[in-house]
C-alpha positions in Angstrom: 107.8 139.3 117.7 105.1 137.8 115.3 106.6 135.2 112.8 105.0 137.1 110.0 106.4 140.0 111.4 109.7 138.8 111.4 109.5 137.9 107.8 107.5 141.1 106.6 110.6 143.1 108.6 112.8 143.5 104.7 109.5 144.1 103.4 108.7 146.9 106.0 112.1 148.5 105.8 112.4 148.7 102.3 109.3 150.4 102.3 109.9 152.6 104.7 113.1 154.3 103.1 111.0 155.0 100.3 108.0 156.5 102.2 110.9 158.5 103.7 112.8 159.1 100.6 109.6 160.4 98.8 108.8 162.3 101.5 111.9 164.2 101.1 111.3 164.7 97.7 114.2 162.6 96.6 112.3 159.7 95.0 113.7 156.9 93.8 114.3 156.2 90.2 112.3 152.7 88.6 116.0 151.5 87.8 116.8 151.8 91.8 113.6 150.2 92.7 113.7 147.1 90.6 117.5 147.0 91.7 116.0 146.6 95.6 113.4 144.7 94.7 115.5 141.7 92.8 118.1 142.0 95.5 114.8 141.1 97.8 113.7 138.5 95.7 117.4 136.5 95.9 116.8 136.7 99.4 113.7 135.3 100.0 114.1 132.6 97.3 117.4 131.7 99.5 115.5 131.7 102.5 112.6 129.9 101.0 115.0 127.1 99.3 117.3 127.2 102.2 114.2 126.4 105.1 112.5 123.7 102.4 115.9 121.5 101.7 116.3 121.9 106.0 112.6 121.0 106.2 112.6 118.2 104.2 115.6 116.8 105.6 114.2 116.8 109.0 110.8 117.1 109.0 110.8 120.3 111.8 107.5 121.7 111.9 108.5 125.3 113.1 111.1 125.4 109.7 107.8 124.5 107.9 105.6 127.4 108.9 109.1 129.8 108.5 109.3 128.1 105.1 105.8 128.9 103.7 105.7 132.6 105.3 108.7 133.2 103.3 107.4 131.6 99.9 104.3 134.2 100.3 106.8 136.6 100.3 108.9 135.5 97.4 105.8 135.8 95.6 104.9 139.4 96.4 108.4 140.5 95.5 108.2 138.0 92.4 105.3 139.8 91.3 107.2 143.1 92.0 110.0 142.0 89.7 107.5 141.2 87.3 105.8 144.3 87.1 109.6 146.3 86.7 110.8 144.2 83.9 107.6 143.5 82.0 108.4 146.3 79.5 111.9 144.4 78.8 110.7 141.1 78.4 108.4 142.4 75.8 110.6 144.7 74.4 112.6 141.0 73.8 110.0 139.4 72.0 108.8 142.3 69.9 112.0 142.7 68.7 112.9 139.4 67.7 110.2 139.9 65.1 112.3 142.6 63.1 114.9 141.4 60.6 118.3 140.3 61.9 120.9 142.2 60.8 123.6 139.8 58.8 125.8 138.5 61.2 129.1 139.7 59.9 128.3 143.5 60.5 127.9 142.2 63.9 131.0 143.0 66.1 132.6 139.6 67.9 131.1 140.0 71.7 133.3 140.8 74.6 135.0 138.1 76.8 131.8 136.3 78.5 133.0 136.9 81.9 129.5 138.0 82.8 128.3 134.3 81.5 131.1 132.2 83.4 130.8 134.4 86.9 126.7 132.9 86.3 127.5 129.7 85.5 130.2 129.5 88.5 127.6 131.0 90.5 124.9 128.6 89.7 127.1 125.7 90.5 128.1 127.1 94.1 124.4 127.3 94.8 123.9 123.5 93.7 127.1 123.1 96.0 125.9 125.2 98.7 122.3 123.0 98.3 123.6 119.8 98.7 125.4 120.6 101.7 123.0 121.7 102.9 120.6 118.5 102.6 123.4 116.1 103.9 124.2 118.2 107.0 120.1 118.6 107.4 119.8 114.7 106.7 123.6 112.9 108.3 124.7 115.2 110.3 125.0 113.6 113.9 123.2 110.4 113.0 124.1 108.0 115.8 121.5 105.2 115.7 121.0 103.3 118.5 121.8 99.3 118.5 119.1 97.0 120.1 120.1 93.2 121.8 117.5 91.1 122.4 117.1 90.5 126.1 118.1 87.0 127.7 116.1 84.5 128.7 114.7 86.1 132.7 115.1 82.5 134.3 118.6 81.5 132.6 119.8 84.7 134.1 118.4 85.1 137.0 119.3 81.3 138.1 117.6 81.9 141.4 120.2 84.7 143.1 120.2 87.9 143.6 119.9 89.7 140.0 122.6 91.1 138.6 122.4 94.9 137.0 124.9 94.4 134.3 122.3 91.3 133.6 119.1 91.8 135.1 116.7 91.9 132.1 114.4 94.9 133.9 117.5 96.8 134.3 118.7 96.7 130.6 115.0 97.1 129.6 114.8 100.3 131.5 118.1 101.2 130.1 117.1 100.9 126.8 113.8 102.9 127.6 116.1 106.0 128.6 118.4 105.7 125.9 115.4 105.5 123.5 113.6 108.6 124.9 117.0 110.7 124.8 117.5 109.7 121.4 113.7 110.8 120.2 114.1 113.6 122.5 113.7 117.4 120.8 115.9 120.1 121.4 116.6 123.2 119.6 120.4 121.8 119.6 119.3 118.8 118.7 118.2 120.2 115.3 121.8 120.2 114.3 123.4 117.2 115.6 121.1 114.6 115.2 119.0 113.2 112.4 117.8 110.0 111.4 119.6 106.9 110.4 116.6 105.2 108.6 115.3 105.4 104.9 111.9 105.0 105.5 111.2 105.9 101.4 107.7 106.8 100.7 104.4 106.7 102.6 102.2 103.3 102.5 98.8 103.1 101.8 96.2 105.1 103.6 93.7 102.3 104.1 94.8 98.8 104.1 93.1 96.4 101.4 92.2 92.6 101.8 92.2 91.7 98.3 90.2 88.6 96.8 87.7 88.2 99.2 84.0 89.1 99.9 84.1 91.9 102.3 81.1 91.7 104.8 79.2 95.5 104.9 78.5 96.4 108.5 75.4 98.2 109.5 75.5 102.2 109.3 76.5 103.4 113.0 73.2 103.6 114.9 71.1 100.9 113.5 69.1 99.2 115.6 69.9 95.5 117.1 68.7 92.4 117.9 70.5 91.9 121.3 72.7 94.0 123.7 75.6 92.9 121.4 75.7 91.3 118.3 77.1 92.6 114.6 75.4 96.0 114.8 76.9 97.1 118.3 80.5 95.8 116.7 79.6 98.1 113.9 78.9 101.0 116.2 82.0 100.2 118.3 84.5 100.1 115.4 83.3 103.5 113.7 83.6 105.3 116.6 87.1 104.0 116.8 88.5 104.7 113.8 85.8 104.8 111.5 86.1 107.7 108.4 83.9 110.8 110.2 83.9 113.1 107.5 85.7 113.6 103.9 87.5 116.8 102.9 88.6 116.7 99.6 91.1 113.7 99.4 91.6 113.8 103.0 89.6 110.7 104.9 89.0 112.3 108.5 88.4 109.3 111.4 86.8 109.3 114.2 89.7 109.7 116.5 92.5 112.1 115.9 96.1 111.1 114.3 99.8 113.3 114.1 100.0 114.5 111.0 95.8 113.0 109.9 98.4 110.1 108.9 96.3 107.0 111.2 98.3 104.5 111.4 96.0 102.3 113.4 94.9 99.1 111.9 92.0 97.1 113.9 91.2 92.9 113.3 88.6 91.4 114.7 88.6 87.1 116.4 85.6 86.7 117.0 84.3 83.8 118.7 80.3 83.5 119.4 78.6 87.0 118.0 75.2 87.3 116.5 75.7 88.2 113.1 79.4 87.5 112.5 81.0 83.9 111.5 83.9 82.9 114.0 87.5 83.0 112.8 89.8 86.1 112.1 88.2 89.6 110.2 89.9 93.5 109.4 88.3 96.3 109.4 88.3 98.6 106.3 87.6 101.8 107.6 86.6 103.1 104.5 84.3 101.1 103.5 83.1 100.4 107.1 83.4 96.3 106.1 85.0 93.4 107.6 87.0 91.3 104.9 88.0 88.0 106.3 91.4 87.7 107.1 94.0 84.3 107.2 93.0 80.8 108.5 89.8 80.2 110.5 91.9 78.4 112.9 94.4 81.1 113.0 91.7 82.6 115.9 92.7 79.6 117.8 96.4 81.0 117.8 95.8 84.5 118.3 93.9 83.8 121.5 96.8 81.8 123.0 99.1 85.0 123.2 96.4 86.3 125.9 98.0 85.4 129.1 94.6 85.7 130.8 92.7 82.2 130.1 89.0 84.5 131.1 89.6 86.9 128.3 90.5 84.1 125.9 86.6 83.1 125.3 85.3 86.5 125.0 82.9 87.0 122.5 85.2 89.4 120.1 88.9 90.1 120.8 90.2 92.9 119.0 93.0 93.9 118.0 95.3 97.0 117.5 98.6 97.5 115.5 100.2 100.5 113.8 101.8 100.3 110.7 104.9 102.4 111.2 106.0 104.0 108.1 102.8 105.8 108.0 103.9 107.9 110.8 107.7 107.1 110.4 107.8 108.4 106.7 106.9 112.3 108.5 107.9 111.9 112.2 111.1 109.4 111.5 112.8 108.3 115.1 110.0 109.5 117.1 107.4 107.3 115.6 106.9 105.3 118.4 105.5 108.0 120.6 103.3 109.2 118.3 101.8 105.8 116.9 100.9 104.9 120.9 99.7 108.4 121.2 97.5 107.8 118.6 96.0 104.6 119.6 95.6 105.3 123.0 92.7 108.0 121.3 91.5 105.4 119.5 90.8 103.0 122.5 89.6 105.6 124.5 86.9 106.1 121.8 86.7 102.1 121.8 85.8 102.4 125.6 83.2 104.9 124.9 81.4 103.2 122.8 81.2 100.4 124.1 80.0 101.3 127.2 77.8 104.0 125.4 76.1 100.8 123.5 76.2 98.6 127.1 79.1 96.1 126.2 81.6 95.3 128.3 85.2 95.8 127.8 88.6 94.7 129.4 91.8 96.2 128.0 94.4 92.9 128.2 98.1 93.8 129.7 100.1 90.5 129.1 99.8 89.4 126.0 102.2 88.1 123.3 102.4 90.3 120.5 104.8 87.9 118.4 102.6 85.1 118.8 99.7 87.9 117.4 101.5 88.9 115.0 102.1 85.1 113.7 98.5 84.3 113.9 97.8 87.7 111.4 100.7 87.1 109.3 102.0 90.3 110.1 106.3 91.5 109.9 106.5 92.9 113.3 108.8 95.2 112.3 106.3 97.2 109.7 103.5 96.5 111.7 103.4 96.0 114.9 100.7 94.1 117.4 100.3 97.1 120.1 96.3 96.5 122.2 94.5 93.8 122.5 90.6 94.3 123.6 88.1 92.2 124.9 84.3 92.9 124.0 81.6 91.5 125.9 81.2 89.1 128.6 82.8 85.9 128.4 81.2 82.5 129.7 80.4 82.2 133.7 82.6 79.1 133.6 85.8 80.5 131.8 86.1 83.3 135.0 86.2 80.4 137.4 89.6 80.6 138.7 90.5 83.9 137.4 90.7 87.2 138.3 91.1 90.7 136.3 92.7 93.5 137.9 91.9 97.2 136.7 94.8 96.5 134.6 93.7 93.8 132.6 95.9 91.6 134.2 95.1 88.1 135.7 95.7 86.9 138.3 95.6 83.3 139.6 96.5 80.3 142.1 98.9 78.5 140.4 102.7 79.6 141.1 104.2 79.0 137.6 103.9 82.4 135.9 102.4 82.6 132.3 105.3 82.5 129.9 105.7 84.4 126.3 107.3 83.0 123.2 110.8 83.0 122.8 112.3 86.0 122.1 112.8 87.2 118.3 115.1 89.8 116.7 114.0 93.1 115.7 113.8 94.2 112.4 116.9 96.4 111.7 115.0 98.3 108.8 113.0 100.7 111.1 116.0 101.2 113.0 114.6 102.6 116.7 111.2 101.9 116.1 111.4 98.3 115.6 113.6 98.3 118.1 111.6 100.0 120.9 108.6 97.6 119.9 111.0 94.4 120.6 112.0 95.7 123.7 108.8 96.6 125.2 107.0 93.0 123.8 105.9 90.7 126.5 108.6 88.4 125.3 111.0 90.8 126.6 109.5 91.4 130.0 111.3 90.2 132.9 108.6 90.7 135.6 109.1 93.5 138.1 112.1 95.3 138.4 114.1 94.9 140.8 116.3 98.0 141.0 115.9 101.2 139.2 118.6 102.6 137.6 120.4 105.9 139.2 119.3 108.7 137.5 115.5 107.4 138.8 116.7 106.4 142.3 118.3 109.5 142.9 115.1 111.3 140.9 112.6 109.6 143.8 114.6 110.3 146.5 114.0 113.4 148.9 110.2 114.2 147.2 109.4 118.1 147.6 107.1 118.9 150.7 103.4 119.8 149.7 103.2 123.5 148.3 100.1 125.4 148.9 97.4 124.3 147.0 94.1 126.3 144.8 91.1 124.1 145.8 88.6 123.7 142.4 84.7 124.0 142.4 82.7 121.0 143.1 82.2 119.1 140.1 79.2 117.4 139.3 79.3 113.4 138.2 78.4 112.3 134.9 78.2 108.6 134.4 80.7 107.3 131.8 79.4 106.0 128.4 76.3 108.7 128.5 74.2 108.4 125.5 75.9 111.8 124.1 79.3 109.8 123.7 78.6 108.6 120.6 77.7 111.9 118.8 80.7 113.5 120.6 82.9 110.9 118.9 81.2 111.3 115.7 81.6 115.2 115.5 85.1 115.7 117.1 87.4 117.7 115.3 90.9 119.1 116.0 90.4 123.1 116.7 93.6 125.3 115.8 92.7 128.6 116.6 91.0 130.4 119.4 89.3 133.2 120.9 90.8 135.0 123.5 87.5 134.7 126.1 88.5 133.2 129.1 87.2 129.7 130.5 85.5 129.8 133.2 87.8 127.9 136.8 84.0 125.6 137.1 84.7 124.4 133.8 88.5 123.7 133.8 87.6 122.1 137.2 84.8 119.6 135.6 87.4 118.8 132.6 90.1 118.1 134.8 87.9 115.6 137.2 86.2 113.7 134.4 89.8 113.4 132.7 91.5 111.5 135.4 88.5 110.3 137.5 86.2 108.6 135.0 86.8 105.4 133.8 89.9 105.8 135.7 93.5 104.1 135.0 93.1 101.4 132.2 96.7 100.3 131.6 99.3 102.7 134.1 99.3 104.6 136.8 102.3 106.8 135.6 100.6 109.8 133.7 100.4 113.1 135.6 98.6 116.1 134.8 100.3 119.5 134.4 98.6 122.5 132.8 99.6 125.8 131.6 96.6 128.6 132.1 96.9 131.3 129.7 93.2 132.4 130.2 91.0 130.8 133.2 88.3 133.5 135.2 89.8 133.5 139.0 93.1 131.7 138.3 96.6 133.6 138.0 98.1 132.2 134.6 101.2 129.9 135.4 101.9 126.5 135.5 100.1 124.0 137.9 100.2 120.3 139.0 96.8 118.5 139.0 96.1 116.6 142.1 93.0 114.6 141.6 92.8 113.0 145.6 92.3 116.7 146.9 90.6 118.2 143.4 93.4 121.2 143.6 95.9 122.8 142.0 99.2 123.0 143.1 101.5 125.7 141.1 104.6 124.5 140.0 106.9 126.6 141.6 108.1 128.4 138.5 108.0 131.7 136.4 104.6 132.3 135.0 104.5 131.0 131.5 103.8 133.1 128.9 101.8 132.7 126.0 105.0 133.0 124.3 107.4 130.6 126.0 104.5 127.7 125.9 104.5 128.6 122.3 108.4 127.9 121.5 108.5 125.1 124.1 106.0 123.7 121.7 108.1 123.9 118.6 106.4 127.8 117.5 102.9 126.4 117.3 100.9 128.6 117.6 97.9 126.3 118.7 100.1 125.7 122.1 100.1 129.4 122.5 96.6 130.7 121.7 94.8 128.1 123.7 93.3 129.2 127.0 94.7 126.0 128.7 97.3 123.9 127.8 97.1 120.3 129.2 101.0 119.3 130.0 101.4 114.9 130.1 104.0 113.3 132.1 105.2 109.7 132.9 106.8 109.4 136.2 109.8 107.0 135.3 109.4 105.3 139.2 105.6 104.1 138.1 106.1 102.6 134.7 109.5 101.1 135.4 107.5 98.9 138.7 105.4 98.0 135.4 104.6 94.4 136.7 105.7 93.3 133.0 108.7 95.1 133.3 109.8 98.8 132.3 109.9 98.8 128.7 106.5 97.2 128.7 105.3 100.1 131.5 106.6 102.7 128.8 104.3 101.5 126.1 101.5 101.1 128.5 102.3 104.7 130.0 102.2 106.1 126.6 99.0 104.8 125.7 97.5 106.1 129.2 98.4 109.4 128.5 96.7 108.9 124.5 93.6 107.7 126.9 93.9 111.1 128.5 94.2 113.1 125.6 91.3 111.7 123.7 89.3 112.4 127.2 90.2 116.6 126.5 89.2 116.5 123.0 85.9 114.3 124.1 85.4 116.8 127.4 86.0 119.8 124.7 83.2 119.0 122.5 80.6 118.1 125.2 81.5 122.4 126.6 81.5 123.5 122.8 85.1 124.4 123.2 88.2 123.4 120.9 91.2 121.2 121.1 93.9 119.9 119.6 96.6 117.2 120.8 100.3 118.1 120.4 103.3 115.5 120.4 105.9 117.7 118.8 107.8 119.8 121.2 111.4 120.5 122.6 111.4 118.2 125.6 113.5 120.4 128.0 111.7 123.3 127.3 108.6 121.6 127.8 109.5 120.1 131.5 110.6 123.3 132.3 107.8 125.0 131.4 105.8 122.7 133.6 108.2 122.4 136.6 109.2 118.7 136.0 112.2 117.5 136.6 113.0 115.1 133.8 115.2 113.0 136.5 111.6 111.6 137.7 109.2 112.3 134.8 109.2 112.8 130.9 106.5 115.3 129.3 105.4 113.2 126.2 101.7 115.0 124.9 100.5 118.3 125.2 96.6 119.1 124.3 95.3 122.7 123.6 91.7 123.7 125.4 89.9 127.2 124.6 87.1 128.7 123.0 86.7 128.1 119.1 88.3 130.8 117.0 87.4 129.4 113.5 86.5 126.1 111.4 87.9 123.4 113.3 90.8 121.4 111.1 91.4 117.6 110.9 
């Protein structure tokens, strides 16, 4: 049953009886009705109060929607109670206007028992409040505790690794204890919150202050060569660049949980028409570049790339989140979201960019710390996540180097590139910071040598192939068309739908240029699941894309309804209105073989499937259709609405397809 229907159901009743009562000639008297009514009114405003102290203890967006439904209720019955009691509440006021009789003709009142049961009353709901905020806020907090990881050679020493030392193996440890811990279930609710105080939100836009920013040309003007200060321009609007304003709200060009963006973008640039070498951030807002630290801090940022090529690119930029913009809303799970939300960003980044004919590498192995240093930047508020390289660099700097598809390089010399010494985490993000330590190049340990049990035992014995629905031909379309850049500029998140169908040509199209074009950037771990609700010629269910033989292959379980993808994805109803519901996985095997070790594959993993995303809402625009990327569900609902077993994968996005129902929102 309907939410609102659920919360209208008092409502309905109450009406009902009197329908039924009047009916029968036995209508009620005004007294009895404003007696129901005030006894409704106590228990929405419980409900109300109740589901906002729960909500903003733990930040559950299902509570939320429960919590407003009610408080429209609260207010039809407040204006109900109104309406009964007006005549009283004058009747007060007129007749304090008469004379007072003299007080001692006035009979001593009765025992105020009716006062103290009120005031005893009123102090067991403050009781019965602030027990209710501590169990929504400490109830089951169990933070998790972060060691640094040793030094790879030291313990190594040239044997055989040891698990109970192996750097990979506690790496990937720490991964699956961090993913359980920022995991939702509707248990989950009750026995855990979180452990940090992440107080209020920062800044929406980050301000250099003292200096001459440098305005950058509108997006679109024209340039001098194939890349120079205008093409930057271009590139960084369409990566995070403010799209549109509504109201107070700045809307970017890429999408962000909660419209929070905590993306930050700098700028090294080296040899750019148009742009003086050294170290620049971009303001979003004003679309400027304000100069940022030390000229020769450039120098210092380009050493944490391990690949020498990359180092003399033209422009190197790069990308860090400043966590308490999410973490003030989404708390532990921060770092999923923040990853989430850059990997749209750089997928915008690569459309541009190739829209505009520049050149772009996504870098792997670099040192973050060493970044971070160079920025002047407290790793544990914001960290260093991307690093990108624009344009080509000099013939001479890729002599003796070789990038993979990765962005890793590769070269002749044995000794491997080595990061800085490790670093502790900063404790005051709890997880988060945690998580970011962990997964930093200067935690890496290479590849791992074992996997751990739960992943062995997950990739053992792999299902035979199940029948299979082949898809229509697909047509190619060359990446970076010259439409990129206006589908960048005019994507919006779309919450409601129609209930038309899509068409199986077009779901086949979205789900080849998805995971075909540019292909993988930084893992190979993502997999594509999707939910049909609504597709011409396909049986709604759930399905496994597999992109070598353009099929689907259903997923083996019950056909999910509209319904159960619905409360899998925390009673959104976005997730179950949609025609199509794109499903993300990681398959733990891939990103743990992470050639820079397992915690390192997570981020990169996570990123990947951000890449993806952003490729739905881009794929979306250029049909006319909606969507809307989703990181807030109950993760065991969601693998098994899907079919995956959590033993080898972990569902971490969902993104909504279908046919526009209304306004798009941010």
């Amino acid at each position: 049953m309907p939410k609102l229907l659920w919360v209208a159901l008092p409502l309905l009743l109450a009406a009902a009886v009197l329908a039924v009562s009047m009916v029968r000639g036995r209508t009620p008297s005004r007294h009895a009705i404003n007696i129901v009514v005030s006894v409704l009114l106590l228990v929405y405003v419980a409900a109300t109060a109740g589901l906002g102290i729960f909500w903003v203890a733990n930040q559950q967006l299902p509570v939320f929607d429960w919590h407003y439904l009610f408080g429209y209720g609260t207010v039809l019955l407040l204006s109900l109670h109104l309406v009964f009691n007006f005549p009283l509440v004058w009747r007060f006021f007129v007749r304090r206007r008469r004379k007072v009789p003299d007080a001692s003709a006035i009979a001593p009142p009765a025992a105020p028992r009716t006062l103290r049961r009120g005031v005893l009353g009123a102090l067991g709901a403050v009781v019965a409040a602030g027990a209710a905020y501590t169990l929504g806020l400490r109830q089951g907090r169990n933070e998790l505790k972060f060691d640094a990881a040793p030094d790879p050679v030291a313990s190594a020493g040239g044997a055989a690794p040891d698990p109970a030392t192996d750097p990979a193996a506690q790496a990937l440890a720490w991964v699956e204890r961090f993913h359980a811990h920022t995991s939702h279930s509707r248990a989950g609710v009750f026995s855990s919150a979180p452990a940090v105080s992440w107080g209020d939100p920062p800044p929406p836009f980050k301000r250099v202050v003292g200096t001459a920013d440098l305005r950058l040309p509108a997006p679109g003007a024209a340039r001098a060569t194939p890349f120079d200060l205008g093409a930057l321009a271009d590139i960084l609007w369409h990566t995070t660049g403010v799209t549109e304003r509504r109201g107070g709200l700045h809307l970017r060009a890429s999408p962000s949980s909660g419209a929070l963006f905590s993306t930050e973008l700098y700028v090294a640039a080296a040899a750019l028409p148009g742009l003086a070498p050294g170290l620049w951030h971009h303001d979003p807002r004003a679309h400027a570049l304000a100069p940022w630290g030390r000229p020769a801090a450039r120098e210092q940022l380009v050493q944490a790339l391990a690949d020498g090529a990359l180092r003399d690119a033209p422009v190197l930029v790069v990308a860090t989140a400043i966590f308490r913009r999410t973490g003030h809303k989404y708390r532990d799970r921060t770092y999923r979201y923040v990853l989430a939300d850059l990997g749209h960003a750089l997928e915008n980044l690569r459309v541009a960019a190739e829209t505009l004919g520049v050149s772009v590498q996504f870098a792997a192995a670099f040192d973050e710390s060493r970044a971070a240093q160079a920025l002047g930047l407290d790793e544990g508020e914001e960290g260093v996540l991307a690093l990108i390289a624009l344009g080509e660099p000099p013939v001479a700097a890729l002599q003796g180097a070789s990038i993979t598809a990765a962005g890793r390089a590769s070269t002749s010399e044995a000794s491997p590139w080595r990061a800085a010494a490790p670093s502790r985490p900063n404790a005051a993000l709890g997880v988060t910071a945690a998580m970011h330590a962990a997964s930093s190049l200067r935690a890496a340990a290479g590849p791992l040598q074992r996997l751990s049990a739960a992943v062995a035992s997950g990739t053992a014995g792999q299902a035979p192939p199940r029948p299979h629905v082949a898809l229509p031909a697909t047509a190619s379309r060359a990446p970076g068309t010259p439409d990129g850049l206006r589908l960048i500029a005019t994507r919006r998140s779309v919450r409601r739908y129609g209930r038309s169908p899509l068409s199986l040509q077009l779901l086949a199209d979205v789900l080849h240029r998805i995971t075909t074009l540019p292909g993988t950037l930084l893992s190979t771990a993502v997999r594509v699941n999707l939910v049909v609700h609504e597709v011409a010629g396909l049986a709604a269910g759930a399905y496994r894309y597999d992109p070598q033989r353009h099929a689907l292959v259903p997923a083996g379980v019950a056909p999910a309804s509209r319904a159960a993808s619905r409360a899998a994805a925390l009673d959104q109803d976005v997730i179950g209105d949609a025609a199509v519901v794109f499903v993300l996985s990681i398959d733990r095997a891939s990103f743990a073989a992470d050639a820079l070790g397992p915690a390192r594959g997570y981020r990169h993993a996570l990123l990947e499937a951000g890449l993806v995303g952003e490729r739905v809402y881009l794929e979306a625009a250029a049909h006319g259709l909606g969507a809307c990327g989703v990181g807030a569900f109950y993760d065991d609902e969601a693998s098994a609405l899907v079919g995956v077993d959590s033993a080898r994968e972990w569902v971490v996005h969902f993104a909504a397809l279908g046919p526009r129902g209304d306004t798009p929102a941010a």
